[in-house]
C-alpha positions in Angstrom: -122.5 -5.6 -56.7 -119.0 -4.8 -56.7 -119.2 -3.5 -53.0 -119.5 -6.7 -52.0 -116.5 -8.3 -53.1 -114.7 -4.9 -51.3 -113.0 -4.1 -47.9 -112.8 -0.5 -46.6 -109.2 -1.1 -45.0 -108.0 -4.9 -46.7 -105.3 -6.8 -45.0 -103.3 -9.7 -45.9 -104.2 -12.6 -43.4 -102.9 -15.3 -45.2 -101.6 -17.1 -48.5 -102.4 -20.3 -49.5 -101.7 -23.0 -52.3 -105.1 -24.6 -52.9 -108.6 -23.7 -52.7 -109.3 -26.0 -50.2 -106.7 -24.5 -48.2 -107.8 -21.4 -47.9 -111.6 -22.4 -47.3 -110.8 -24.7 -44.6 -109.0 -21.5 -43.1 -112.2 -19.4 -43.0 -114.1 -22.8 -42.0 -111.4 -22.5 -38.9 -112.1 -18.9 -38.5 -115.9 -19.1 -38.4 -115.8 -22.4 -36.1 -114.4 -20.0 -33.4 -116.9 -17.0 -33.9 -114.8 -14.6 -36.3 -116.9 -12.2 -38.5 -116.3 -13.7 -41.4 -118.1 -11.4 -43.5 -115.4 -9.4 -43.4 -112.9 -11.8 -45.6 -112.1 -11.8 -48.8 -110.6 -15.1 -50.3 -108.5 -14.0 -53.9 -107.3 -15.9 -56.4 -104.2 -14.6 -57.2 -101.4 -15.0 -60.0 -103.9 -15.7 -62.6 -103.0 -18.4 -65.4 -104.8 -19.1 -68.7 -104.7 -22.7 -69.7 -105.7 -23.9 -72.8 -106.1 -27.6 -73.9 -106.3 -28.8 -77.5 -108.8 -31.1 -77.9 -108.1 -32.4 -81.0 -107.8 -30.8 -84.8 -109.8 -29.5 -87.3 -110.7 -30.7 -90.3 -114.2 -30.3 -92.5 -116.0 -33.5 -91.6 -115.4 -32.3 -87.6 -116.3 -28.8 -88.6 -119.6 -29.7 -90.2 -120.6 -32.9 -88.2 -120.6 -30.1 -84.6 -123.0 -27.5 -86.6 -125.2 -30.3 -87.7 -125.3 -31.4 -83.8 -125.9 -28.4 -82.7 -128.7 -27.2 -85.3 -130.4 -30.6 -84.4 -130.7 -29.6 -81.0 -131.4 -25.7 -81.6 -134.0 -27.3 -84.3 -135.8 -29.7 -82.1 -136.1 -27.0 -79.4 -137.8 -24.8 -82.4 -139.8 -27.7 -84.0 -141.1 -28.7 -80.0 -142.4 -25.2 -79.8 -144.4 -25.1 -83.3 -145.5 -28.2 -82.1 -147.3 -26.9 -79.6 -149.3 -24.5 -82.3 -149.3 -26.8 -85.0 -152.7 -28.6 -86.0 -154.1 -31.9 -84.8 -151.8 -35.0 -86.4 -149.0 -32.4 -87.3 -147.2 -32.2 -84.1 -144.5 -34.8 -85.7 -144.1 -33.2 -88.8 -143.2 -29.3 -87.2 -141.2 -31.4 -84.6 -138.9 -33.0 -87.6 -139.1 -30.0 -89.4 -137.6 -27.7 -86.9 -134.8 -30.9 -86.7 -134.4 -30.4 -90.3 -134.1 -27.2 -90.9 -131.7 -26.9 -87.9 -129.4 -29.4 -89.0 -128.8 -27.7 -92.9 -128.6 -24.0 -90.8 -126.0 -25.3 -88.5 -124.1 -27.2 -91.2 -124.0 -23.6 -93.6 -123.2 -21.5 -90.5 -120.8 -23.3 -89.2 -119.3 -24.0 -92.5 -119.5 -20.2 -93.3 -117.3 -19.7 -89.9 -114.6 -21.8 -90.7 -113.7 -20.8 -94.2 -113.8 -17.4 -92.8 -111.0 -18.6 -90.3 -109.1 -19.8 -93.6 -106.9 -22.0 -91.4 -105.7 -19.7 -89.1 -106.9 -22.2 -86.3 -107.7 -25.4 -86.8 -107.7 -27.0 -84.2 -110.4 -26.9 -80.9 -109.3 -26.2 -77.7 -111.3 -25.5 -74.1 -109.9 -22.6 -72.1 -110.0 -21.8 -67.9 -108.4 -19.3 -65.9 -106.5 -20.3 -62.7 -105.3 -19.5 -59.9 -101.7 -20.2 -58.3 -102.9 -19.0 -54.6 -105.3 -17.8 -52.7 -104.9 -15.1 -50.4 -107.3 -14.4 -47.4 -107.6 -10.4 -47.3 -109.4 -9.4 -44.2 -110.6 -5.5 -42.6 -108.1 -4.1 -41.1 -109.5 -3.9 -37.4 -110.0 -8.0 -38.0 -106.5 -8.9 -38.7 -105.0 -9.9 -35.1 -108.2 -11.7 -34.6 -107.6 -13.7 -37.2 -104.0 -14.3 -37.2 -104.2 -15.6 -33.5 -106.8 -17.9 -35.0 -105.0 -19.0 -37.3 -102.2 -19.6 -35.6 -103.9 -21.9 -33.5 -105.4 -24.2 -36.4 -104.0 -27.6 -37.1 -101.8 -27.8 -39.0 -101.5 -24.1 -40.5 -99.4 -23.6 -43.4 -99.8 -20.3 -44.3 -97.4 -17.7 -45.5 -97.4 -13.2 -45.5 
């Protein structure tokens, strides 16, 4: 798997701001018959962000394990349903809810006084970019930089 995202001889054909940028520059390049399987696009310069959704207290902390052991529960009560005797399909259904949403409220519980407050707040985390750089094989590169120079508007920089 990792051979694909490889070049024998890599060169640098470009460097671009955006995403979009850099994909309208292979769209250019394969509009006008270049090989494109032999380009790369890298995101380079790689930022962690992280955004705090909001803080945690108790109520939060056991309200989100009860959520989720409803839904973990009705997925396990759904499938007992399907083996449970004639009439009883409800009852393993809200069983499986029930006994998820007690499991999810101790584990998650559990978890936090574990943390003993050494985080309390939730957060969702990406990984970006700041450019994107077109690498392409080495025996490509004047190809593609006379095609690129001819694109629209071309704002690229080596």
């Amino acid at each position: 798997m990792a051979q694909i995202f490889s070049l024998e001889y890599p060169q640098s054909l470009g460097v671009y701001d955006d995403y979009a940028a850099a994909q309208k520059a292979v769209d250019h390049l394969s509009d006008h018959d270049f090989p494109v399987e032999n380009v790369l696009i890298v995101g380079t310069d790689l930022k962690q962000l992280e955004r705090v959704t909001g803080r945690l207290t108790w109520g939060r902390v056991i309200l989100s394990g009860v959520a989720g052991g409803a839904w973990f529960g009705l997925l396990i009560g759904l499938l007992l349903g399907i083996f449970a005797a004639e009439g009883q399909w409800l009852e393993a259904v809200l069983t499986g809810v029930l006994l998820g949403v007690v499991w999810g409220a101790i584990i998650a519980a559990v978890g936090y006084a574990m943390s003993r407050g050494q985080r309390d707040f939730s957060s969702v985390k990406t990984i970006l970019p700041s450019k994107y750089e077109l690498l392409v094989e080495h025996k490509y590169l004047a190809q593609g930089q006379t095609l690129l120079g001819e694109m629209p508007g071309a704002a690229t920089t080596l």
